[in-house]
C-alpha positions in Angstrom: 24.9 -26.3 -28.7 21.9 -23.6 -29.8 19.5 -26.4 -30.1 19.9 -27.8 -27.0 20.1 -24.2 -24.9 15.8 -24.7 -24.5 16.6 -28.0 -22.4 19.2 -26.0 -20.3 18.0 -25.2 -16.4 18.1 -21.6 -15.8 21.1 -21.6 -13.5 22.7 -22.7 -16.4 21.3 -20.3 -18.9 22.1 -17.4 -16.2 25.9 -18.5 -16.2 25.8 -18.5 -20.1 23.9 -15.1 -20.2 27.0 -13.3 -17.9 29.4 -14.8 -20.3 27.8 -12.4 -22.6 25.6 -15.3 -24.5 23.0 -14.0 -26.6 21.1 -16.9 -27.8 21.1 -18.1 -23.9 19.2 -14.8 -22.8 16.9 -15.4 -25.9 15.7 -19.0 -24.5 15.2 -17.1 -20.9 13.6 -14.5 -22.5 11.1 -16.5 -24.4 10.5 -18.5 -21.4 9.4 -15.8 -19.1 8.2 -13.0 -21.5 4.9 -13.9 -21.4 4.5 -14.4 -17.9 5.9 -11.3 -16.7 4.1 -9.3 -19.7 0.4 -10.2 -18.2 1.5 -9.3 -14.6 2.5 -5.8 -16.1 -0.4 -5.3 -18.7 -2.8 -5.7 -16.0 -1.2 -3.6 -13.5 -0.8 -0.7 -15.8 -3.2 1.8 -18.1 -1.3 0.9 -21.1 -0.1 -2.2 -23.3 2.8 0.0 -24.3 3.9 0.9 -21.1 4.0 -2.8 -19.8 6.3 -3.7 -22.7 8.6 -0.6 -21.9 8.6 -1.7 -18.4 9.4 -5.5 -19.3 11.9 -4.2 -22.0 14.0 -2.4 -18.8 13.5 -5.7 -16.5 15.4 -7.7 -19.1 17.7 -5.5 -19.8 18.6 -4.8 -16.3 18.5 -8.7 -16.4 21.2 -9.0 -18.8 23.4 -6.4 -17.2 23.2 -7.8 -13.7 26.9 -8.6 -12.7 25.1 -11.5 -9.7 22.7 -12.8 -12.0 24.8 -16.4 -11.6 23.8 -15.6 -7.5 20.2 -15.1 -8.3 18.4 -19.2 -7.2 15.3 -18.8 -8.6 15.1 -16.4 -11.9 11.4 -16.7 -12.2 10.7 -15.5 -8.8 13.1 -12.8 -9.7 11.5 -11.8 -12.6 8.2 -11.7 -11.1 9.5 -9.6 -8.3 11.7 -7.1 -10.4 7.7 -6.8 -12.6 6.2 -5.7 -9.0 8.5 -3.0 -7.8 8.7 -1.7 -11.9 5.0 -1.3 -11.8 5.2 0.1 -8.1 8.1 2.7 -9.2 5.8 3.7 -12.3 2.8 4.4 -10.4 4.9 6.0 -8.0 6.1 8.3 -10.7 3.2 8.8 -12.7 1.0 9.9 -9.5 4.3 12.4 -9.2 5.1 11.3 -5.8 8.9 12.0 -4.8 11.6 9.6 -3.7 13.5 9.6 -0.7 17.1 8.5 -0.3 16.7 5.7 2.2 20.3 5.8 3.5 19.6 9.6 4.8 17.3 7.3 7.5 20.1 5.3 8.9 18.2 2.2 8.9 17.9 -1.3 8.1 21.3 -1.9 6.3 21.3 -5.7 6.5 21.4 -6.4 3.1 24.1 -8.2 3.4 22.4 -10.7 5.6 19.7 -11.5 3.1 20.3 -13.3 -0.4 19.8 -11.3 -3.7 16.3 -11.1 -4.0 15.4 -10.3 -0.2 17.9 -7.8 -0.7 16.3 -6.6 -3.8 12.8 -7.1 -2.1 13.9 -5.0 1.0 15.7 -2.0 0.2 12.9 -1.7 -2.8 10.0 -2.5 0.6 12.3 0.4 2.7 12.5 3.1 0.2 9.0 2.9 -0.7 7.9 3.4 3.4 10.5 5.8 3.6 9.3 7.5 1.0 5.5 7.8 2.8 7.2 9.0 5.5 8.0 12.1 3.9 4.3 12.6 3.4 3.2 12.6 6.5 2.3 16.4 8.0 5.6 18.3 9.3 4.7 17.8 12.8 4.2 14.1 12.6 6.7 13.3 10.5 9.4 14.8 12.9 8.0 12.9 16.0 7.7 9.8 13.8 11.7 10.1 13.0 12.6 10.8 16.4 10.7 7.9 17.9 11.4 5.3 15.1 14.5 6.5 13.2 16.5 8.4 15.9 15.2 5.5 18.2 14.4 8.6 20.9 12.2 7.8 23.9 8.8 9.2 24.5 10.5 11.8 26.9 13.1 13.2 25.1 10.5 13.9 22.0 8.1 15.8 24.6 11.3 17.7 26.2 13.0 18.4 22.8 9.9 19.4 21.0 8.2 21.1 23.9 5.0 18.9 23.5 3.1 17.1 26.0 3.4 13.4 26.2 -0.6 12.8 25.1 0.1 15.1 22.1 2.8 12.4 21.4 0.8 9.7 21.6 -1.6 10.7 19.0 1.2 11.9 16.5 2.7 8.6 16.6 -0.6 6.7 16.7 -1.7 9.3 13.6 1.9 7.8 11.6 1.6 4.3 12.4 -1.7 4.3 11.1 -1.0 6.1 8.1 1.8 3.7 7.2 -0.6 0.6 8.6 -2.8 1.4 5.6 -0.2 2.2 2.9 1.3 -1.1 3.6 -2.2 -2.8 3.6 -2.5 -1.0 0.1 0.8 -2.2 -1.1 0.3 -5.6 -0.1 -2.7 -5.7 -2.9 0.2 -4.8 -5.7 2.9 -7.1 -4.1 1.3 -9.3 -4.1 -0.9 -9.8 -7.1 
């Protein structure tokens, strides 16, 4: 059966590679390798750091328990290339994570298929994260108004602020995070 795995669809291959099927995750891996490889090599500073990132996407490939559940593995791939580059730019500009659950929010992954879910808690966790950023002040109205879901006059009251003061901390956020997305969208979608 080895020389027909390159004729195999990929749902296939996928069922074969959680079966623990080496030569299966070979054919997959020759098939995508050099796709994903140029999307990372021109994302990052270094040839040597796109191969260590594409080494860690297929190996977190091959350990994925739902792989059978991911439709389209290309799509996949590409994404799980974006949010690798994103999480080493994160980390090489030093920027901390946030734990996303600590917000409360957005816990719907259950809704969404595999790779929304992947796409949206990696999406959350990176706004989340520019949240903490944000100056003190700011950040604290910004949390009560769009985490805690508070009204406009319970932030004034609790904070002892006047309402026009609120308006232009929330404005400030939004448009912080307005252009952080704007910036993300030119990595996400590359």
């Amino acid at each position: 059966m080895k020389n027909n795995y390159s004729s195999l669809e990929n749902l296939t291959l996928q069922k074969l590679i959680r079966a623990g099927d080496q030569e299966a995750f070979r054919i997959i891996y020759e098939r995508y390798w050099d796709k994903i490889f140029v999307i990372c090599n021109n994302r990052l500073p270094q040839k040597d750091i796109a191969e260590d990132l594409l080494q860690d996407i297929f190996i977190s490939l091959w350990n994925n328990p739902k792989l059978e559940e991911v439709q389209n593995l290309e799509a996949y791939l590409f994404q799980a290339a974006k949010f690798s580059i994103i999480k080493y730019l994160n980390r090489s500009s030093r920027i901390d994570f946030v734990d996303p659950n600590s917000y409360g929010l957005l816990d719907r992954v259950g809704e969404l298929g595999l790779d929304d879910a992947l796409y949206t808690k990696e999406l959350q966790q990176l706004i989340f994260q520019e949240v903490e950023h944000l100056p003190e002040k700011t950040k604290i109205i910004f949390n009560y108004s769009r985490i805690d879901n508070l009204d406009s006059r319970e932030i004034t009251e609790k904070l002892n602020i006047s309402h026009q003061t609120f308006e232009n901390q929330i404005s400030k956020s939004l448009k912080h995070l307005r252009i952080f997305i704007n910036n993300l969208k030119s990595l996400l979608f590359f």
